[in-house]
DSSP file (Angstrom, degrees, kcal/mol; ACC not computed):
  #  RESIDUE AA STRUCTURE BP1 BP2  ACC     N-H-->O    O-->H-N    N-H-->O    O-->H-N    TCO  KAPPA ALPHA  PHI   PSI    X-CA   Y-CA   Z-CA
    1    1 A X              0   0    0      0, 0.0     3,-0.1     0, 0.0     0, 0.0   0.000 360.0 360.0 360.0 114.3  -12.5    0.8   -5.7
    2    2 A X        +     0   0    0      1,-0.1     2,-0.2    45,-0.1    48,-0.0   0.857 360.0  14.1  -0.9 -92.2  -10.8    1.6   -9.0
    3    3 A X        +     0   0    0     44,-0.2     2,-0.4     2,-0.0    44,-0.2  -0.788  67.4 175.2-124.6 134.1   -7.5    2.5   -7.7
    4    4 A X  E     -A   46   0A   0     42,-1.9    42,-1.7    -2,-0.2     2,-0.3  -0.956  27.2-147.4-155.8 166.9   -5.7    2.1   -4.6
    5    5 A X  E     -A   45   0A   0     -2,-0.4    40,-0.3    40,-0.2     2,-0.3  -0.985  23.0-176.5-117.6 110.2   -2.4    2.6   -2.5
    6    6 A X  E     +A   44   0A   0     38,-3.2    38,-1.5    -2,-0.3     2,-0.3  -0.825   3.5 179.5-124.5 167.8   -2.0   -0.1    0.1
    7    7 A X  E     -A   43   0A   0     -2,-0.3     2,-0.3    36,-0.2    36,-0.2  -0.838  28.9-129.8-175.5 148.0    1.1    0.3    2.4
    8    8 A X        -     0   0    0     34,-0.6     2,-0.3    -2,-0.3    59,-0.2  -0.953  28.2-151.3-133.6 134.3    2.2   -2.1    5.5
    9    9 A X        -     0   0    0     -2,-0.3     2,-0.3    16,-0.1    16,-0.2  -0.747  11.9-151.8-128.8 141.6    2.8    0.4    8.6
   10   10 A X  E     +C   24   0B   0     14,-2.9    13,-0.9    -2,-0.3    14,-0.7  -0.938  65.8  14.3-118.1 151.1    5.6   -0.9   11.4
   11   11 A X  E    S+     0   0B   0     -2,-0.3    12,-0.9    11,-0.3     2,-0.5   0.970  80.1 175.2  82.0  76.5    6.1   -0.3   15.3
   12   12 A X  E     -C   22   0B   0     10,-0.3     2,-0.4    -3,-0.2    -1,-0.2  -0.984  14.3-176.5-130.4 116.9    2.2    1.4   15.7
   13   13 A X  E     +C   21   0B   0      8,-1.0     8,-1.2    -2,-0.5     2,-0.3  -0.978  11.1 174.0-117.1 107.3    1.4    2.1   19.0
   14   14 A X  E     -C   20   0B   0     -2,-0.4     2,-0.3     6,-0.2     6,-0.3  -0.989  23.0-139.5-122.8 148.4   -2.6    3.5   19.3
   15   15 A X  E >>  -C   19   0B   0      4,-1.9     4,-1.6    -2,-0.3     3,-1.0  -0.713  48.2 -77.0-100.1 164.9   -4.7    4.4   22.2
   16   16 A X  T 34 S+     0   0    0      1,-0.3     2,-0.9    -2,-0.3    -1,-0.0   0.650 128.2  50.9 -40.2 -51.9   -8.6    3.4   22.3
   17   17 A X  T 34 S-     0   0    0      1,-0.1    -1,-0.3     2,-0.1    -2,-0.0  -0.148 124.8 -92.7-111.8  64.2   -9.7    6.1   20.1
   18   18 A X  T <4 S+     0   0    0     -3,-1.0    13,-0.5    -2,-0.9     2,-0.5   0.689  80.0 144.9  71.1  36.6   -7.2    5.6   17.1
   19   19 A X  E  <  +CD  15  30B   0     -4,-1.6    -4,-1.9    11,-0.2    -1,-0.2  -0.874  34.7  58.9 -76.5 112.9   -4.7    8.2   18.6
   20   20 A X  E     -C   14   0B   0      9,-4.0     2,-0.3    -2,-0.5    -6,-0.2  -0.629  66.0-116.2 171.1-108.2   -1.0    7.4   18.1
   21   21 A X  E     -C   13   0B   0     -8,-1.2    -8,-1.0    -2,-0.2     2,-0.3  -0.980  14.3-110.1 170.1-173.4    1.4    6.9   15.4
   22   22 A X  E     -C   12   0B   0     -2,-0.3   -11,-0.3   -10,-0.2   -10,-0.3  -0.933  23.6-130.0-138.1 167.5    4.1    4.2   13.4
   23   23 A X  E    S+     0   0B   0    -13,-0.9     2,-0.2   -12,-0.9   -12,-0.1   0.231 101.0  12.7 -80.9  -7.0    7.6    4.2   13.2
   24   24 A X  E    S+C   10   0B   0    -14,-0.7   -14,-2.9   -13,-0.2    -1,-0.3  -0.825 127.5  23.5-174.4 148.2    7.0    3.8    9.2
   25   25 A X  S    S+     0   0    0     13,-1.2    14,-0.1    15,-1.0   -16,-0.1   0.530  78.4 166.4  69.0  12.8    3.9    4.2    7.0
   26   26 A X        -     0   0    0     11,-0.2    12,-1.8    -4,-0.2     2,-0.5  -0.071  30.4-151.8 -67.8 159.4    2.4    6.5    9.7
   27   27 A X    >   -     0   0    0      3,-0.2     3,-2.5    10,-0.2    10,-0.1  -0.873  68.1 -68.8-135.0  82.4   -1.0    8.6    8.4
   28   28 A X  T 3  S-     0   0    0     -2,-0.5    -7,-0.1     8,-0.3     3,-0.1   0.601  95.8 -42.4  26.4  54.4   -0.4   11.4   10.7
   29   29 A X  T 3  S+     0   0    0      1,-0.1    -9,-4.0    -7,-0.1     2,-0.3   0.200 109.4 110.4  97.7   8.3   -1.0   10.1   13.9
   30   30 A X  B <   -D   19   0B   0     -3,-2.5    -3,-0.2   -11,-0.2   -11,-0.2  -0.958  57.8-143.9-116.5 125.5   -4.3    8.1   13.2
   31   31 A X  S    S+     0   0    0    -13,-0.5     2,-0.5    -2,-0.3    -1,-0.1   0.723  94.2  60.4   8.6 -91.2   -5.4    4.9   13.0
   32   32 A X  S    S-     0   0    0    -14,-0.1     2,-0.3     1,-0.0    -2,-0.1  -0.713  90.2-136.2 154.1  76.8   -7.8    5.2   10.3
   33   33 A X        +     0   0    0     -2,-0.5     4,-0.1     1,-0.1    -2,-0.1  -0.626  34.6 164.1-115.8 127.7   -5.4    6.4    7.4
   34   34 A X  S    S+     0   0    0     -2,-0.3     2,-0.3     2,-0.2    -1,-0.1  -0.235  72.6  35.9-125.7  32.3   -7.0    9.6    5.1
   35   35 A X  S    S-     0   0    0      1,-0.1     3,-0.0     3,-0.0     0, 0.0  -0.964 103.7 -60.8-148.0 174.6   -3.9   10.3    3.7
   36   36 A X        -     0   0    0     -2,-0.3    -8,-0.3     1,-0.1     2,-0.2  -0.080  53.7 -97.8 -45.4 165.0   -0.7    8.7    2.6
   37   37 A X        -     0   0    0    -10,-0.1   -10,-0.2    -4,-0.1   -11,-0.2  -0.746  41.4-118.8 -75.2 139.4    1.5    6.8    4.5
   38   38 A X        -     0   0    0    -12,-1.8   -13,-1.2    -2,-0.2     2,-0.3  -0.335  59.3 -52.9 -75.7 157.7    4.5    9.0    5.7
   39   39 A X  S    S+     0   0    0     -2,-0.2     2,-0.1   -15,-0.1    -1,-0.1  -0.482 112.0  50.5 -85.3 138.0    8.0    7.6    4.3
   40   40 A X  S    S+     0   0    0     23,-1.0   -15,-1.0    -2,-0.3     2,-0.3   0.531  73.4 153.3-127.5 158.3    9.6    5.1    4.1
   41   41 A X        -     0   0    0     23,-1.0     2,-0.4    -2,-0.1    -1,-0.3  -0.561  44.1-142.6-160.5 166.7    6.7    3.2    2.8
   42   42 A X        -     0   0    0     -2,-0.3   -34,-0.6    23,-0.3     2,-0.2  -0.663  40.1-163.9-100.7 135.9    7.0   -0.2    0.3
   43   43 A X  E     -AB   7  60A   0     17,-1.5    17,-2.1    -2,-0.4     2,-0.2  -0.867  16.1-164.3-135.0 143.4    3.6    1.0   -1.8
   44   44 A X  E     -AB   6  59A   0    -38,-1.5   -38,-3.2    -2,-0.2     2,-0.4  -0.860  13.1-166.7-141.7 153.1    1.9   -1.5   -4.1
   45   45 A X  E     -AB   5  58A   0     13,-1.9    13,-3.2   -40,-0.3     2,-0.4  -0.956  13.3-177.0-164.2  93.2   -0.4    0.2   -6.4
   46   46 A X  E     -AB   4  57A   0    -42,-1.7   -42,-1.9    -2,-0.4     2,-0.4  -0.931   3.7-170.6-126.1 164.8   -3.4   -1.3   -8.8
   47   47 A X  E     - B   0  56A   0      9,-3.9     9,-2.3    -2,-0.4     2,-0.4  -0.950  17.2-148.0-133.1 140.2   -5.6    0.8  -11.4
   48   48 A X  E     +     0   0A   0     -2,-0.4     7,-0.2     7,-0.2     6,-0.1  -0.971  67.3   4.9-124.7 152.7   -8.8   -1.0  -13.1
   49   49 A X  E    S+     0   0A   0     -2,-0.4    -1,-0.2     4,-0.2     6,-0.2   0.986  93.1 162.8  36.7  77.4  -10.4   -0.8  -16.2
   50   50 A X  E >>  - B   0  54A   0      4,-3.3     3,-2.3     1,-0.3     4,-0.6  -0.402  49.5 -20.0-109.0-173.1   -7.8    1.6  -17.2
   51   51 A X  G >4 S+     0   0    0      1,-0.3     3,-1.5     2,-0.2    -1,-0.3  -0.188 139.5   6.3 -41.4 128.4   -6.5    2.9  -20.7
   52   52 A X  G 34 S-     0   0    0      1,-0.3    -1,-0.3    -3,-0.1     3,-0.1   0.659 126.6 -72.9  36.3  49.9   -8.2   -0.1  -23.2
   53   53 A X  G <4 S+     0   0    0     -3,-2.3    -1,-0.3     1,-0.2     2,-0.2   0.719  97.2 139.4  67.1  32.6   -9.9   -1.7  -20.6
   54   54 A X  E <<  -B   50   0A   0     -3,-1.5    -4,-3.3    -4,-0.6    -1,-0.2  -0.703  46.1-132.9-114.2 158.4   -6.4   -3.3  -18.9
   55   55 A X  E     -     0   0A   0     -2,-0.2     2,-0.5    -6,-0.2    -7,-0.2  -0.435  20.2-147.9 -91.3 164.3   -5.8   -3.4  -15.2
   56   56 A X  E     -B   47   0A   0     -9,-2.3    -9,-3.9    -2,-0.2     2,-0.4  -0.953  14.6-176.3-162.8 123.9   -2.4   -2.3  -13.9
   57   57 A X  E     +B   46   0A   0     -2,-0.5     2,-0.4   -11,-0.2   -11,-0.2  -0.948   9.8 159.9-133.2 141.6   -0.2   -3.4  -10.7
   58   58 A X  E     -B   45   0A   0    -13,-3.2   -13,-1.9    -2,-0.4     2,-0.2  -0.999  34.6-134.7-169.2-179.2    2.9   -2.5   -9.0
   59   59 A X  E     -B   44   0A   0     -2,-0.4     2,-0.4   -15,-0.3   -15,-0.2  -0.496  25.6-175.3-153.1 138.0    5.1   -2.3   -6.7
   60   60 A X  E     +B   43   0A   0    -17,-2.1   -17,-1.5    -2,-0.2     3,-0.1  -0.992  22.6 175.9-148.3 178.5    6.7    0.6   -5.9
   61   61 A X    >   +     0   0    0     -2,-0.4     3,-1.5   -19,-0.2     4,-0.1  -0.092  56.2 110.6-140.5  37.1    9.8    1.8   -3.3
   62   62 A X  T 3  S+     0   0    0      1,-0.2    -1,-0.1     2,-0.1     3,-0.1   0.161  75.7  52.0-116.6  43.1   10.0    5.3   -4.3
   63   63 A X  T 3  S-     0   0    0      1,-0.2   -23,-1.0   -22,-0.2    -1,-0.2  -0.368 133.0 -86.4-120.8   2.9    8.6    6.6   -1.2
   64   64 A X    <   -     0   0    0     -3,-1.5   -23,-1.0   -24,-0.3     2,-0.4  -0.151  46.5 -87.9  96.3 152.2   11.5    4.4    0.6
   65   65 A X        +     0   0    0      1,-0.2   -23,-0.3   -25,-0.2    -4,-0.1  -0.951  51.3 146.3-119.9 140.7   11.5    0.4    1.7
   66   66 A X        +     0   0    0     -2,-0.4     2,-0.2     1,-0.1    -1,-0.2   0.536  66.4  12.6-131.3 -47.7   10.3   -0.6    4.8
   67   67 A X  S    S-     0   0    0    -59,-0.2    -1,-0.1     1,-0.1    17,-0.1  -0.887  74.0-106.6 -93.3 140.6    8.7   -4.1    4.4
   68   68 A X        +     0   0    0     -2,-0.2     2,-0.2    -3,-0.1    -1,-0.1  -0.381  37.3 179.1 -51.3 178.5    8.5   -7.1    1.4
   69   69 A X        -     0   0    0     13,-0.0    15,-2.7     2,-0.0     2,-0.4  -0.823  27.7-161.9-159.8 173.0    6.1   -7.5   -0.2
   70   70 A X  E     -E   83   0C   0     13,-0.2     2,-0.4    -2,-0.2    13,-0.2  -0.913  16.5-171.4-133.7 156.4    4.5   -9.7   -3.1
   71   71 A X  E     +E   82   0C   0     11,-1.4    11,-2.4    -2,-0.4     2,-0.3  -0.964  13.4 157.7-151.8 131.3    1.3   -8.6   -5.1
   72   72 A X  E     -E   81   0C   0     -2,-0.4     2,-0.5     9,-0.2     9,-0.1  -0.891  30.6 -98.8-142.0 174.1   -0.6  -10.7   -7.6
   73   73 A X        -     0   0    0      7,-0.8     5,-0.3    -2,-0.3   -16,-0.0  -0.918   3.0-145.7-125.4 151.0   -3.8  -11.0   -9.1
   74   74 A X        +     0   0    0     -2,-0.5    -1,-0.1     3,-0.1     5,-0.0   0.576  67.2 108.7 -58.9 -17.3   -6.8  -13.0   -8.9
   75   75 A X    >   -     0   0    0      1,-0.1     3,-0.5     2,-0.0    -2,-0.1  -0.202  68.6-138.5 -62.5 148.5   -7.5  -13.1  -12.3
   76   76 A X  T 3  S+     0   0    0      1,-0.2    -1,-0.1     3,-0.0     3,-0.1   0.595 102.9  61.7 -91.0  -1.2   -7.1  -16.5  -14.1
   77   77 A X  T 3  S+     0   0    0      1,-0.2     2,-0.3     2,-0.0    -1,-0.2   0.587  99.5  62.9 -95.1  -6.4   -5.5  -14.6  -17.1
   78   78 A X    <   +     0   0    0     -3,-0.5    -1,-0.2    -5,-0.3    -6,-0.0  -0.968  45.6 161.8-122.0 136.3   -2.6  -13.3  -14.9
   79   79 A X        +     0   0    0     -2,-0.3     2,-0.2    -3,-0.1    -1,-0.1   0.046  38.1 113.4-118.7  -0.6   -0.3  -15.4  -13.5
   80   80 A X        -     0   0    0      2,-0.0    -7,-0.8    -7,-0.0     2,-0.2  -0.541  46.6-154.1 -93.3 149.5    2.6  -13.0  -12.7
   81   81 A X  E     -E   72   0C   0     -2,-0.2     2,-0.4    -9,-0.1    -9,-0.2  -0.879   7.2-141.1-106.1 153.6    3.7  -12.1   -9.0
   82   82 A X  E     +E   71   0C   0    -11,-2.4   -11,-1.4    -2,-0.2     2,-0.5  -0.941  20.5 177.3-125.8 135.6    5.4   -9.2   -7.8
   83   83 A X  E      E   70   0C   0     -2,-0.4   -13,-0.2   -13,-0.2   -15,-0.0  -0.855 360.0 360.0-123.4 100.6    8.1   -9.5   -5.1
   84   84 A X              0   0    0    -15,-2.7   -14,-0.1    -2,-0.5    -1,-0.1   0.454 360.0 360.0-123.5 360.0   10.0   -6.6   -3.9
């Protein structure tokens, strides 16, 4: 995958076939998330092989904070974290 949105979901109660919900980061009432996370959300956020071949990460809270988080990358040519 390119590009992604990963999101950490709190207070998730599901029954056996991925029926239920979260108290943050919920994907409409499923398991199985095919949509966004509902808000408040802490989002971290990468793009690859982007505009002149660079990779791109972040962090973002403008969907609302519900959990830290830190995001880095595996590459040996970045060394930076980010910790929100």
């Amino acid at each position: 995958t390119t590009q992604a949105r990963i999101w950490g979901r709190t207070n998730c109660n599901f029954d056996a076939s991925g029926r239920g919900g979260c108290q943050t980061g919920d994907c409409n009432g499923v398991l199985e998330c095919r949509s966004y996370g509902r808000a408040p959300n802490t989002l971290a956020e990468y793009a690859l092989k982007q505009y002149a071949d660079q990779d791109f990460i972040d962090i973002s809270v403008i969907d609302g904070f519900n959990i830290p988080m830190e995001f880095s990358s595996a590459s040996g040519q970045c060394t930076r974290k980010i910790r929100c």
